[in-house]
C-alpha positions in Angstrom: 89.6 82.9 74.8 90.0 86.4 76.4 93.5 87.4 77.6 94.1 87.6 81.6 95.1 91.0 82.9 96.7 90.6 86.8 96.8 94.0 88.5 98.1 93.3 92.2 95.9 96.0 94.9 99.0 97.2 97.1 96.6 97.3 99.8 98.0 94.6 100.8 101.3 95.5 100.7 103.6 96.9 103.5 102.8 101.2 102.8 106.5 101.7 104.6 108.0 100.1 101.6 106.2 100.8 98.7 108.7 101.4 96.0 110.0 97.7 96.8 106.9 96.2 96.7 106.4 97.4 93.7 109.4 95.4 92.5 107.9 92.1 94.3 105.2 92.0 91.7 107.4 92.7 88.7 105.2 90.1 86.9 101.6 92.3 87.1 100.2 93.9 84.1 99.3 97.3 86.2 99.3 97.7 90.0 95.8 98.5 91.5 95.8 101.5 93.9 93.2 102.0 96.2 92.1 105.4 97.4 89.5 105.6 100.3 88.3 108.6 101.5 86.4 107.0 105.0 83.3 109.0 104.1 82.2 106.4 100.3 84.1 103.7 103.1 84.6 102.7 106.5 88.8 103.4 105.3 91.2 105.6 105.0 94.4 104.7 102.8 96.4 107.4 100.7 95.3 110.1 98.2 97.2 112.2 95.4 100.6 113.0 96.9 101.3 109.1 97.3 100.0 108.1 94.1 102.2 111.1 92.3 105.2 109.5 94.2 103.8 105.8 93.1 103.5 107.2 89.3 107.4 108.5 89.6 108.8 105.3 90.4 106.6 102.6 88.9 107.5 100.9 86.3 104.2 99.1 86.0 101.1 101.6 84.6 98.7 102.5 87.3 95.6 101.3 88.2 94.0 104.0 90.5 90.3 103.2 91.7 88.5 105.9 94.0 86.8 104.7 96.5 86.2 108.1 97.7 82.6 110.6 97.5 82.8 113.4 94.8 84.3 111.5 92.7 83.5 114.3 89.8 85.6 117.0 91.6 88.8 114.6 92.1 89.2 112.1 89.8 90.8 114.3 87.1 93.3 115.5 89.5 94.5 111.8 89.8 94.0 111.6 85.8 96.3 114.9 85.6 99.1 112.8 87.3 99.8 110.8 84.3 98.4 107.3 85.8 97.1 105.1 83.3 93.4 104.8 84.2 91.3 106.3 86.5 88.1 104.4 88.1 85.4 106.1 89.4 82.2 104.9 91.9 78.8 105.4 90.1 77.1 105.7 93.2 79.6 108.6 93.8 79.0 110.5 90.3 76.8 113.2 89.7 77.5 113.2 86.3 79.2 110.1 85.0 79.7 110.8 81.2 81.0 113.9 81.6 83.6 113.0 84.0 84.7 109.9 82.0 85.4 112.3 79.1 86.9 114.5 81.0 89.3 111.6 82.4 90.1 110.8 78.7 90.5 114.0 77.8 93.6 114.3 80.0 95.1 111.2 78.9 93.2 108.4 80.8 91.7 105.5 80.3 88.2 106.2 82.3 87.1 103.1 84.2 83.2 103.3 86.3 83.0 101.0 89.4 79.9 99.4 90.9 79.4 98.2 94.1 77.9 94.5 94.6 74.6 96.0 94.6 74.1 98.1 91.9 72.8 97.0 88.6 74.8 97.9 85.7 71.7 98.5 83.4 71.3 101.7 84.5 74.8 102.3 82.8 74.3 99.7 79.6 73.8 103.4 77.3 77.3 104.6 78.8 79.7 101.9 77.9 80.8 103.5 74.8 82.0 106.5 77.1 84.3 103.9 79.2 87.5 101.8 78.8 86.9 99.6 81.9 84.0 98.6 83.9 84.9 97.5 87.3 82.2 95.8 89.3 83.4 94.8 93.0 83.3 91.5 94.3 83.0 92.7 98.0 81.6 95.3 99.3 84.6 97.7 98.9 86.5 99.4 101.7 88.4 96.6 103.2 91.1 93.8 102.1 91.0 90.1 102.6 87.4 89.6 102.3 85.2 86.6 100.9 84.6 86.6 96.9 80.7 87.5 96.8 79.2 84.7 93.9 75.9 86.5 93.9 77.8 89.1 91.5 78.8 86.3 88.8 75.0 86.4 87.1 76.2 90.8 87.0 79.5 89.9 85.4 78.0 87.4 82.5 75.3 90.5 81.9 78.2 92.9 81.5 80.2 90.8 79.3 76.9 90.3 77.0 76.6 94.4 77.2 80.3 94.8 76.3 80.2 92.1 73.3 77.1 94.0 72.3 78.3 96.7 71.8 81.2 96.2 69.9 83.9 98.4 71.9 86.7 96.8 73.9 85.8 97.5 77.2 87.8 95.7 79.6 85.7 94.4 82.6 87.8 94.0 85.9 86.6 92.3 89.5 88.0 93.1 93.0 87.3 91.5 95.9 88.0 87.9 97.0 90.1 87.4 94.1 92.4 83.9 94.5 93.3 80.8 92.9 90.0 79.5 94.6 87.5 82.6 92.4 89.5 83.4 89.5 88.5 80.7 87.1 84.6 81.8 88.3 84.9 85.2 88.0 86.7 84.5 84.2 84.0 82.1 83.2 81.7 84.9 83.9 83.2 86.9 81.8 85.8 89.1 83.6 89.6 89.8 81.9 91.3 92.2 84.5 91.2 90.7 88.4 92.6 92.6 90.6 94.4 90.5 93.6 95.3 91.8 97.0 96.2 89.6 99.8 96.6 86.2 97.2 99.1 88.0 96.0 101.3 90.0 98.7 100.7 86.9 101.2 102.2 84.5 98.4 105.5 83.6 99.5 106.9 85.2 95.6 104.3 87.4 95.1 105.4 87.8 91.3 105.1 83.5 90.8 101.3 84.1 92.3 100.5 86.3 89.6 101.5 84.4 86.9 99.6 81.2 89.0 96.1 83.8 89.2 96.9 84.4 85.4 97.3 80.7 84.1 94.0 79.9 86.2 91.9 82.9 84.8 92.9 81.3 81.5 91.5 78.0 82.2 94.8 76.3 83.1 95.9 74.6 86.7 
């Protein structure tokens, strides 16, 4: 059985407070961090002075997942900040092996997101270029939404691609992610699930990742 890798989206957690809510999910393997540039998304969140503050105080290694257009001009500044990976859009890549050596070059892992829509085939030649494949769940831009099944059929055809090729690529879904989708989504083949508002509307946030993790591994 794969292992179960919990990275908590602080979208959903209060932005006034964000050193403390780091604490409140103590439990996570990384914390997911959203950056939307409302041009890629209808949404506008935080961008690289925030997530240079986040790096400086987290004790937890950082997940950072652009959401944002020109993704090859500004995803190495964010890998340049010392986070611990770096996912990119496909859709917003002009040249998508280049800038996943480029993010590894600096010190990243270099993660490539797809939206609900996009096949991954396009990408099968690439995976040996990546560290993470991320496919969304939802249609990215907005928290709280409903876990999108018609991506499960993607998420086994990833995991073949991955085991194919030998490398361990992680492959992480967002969107919809809860104690009601996990054990679907890790059926399918996924190992990193990123959680937003199961997690920060838990009442211990930390005892709901270690719930989402037990599930993912098939427990209840």
């Amino acid at each position: 059985m794969r292992n179960a890798r919990i990275n908590p989206s602080i979208l959903s957690a209060d932005f006034a407070n964000l050193a403390s809510e780091l604490e409140r999910i103590h439990t996570a393997d990384a914390v997911h961090v959203d950056v939307m540039d409302n041009h890629f998304v209808p949404n506008l969140t935080l961008g690289l002075p925030v997530v240079d503050a986040l790096q400086k105080v987290s004790k937890l290694p950082i997940d950072v997942h652009l959401m944002i257009e020109n993704a090859d001009r500004w995803a190495p500044e964010y890998a340049q900040l010392g986070v611990d990976s770096v996912t990119f859009h496909a859709e917003a890549s002009a040249a998508p092996i280049r800038l996943a050596r480029e993010l590894r070059s600096v010190g990243a892992k270099a993660a490539m997101a797809l939206r609900p829509a996009t096949p991954i085939e396009p990408y099968l030649d690439m995976l040996g270029e990546l560290d993470m494949v991320l496919l969304m769940t939802v249609e990215p831009g907005f928290g709280g939404q409903k876990f999108l099944d018609l991506v499960l059929p993607k998420i086994q055809r990833a995991r073949a691609a991955i085991e194919g090729s030998g490398k361990p690529i992680a492959l992480q879904v967002d969107g919809g992610i809860s104690r009601d989708t996990i054990l679907r989504a890790a059926e399918a083949g996924a190992d990193v699930f990123v959680a937003g508002s199961a997690v920060y509307s838990a009442p211990e946030p930390s005892a709901e990742v270690d719930v989402l993790r037990n599930l993912a591994l098939g427990g209840h």
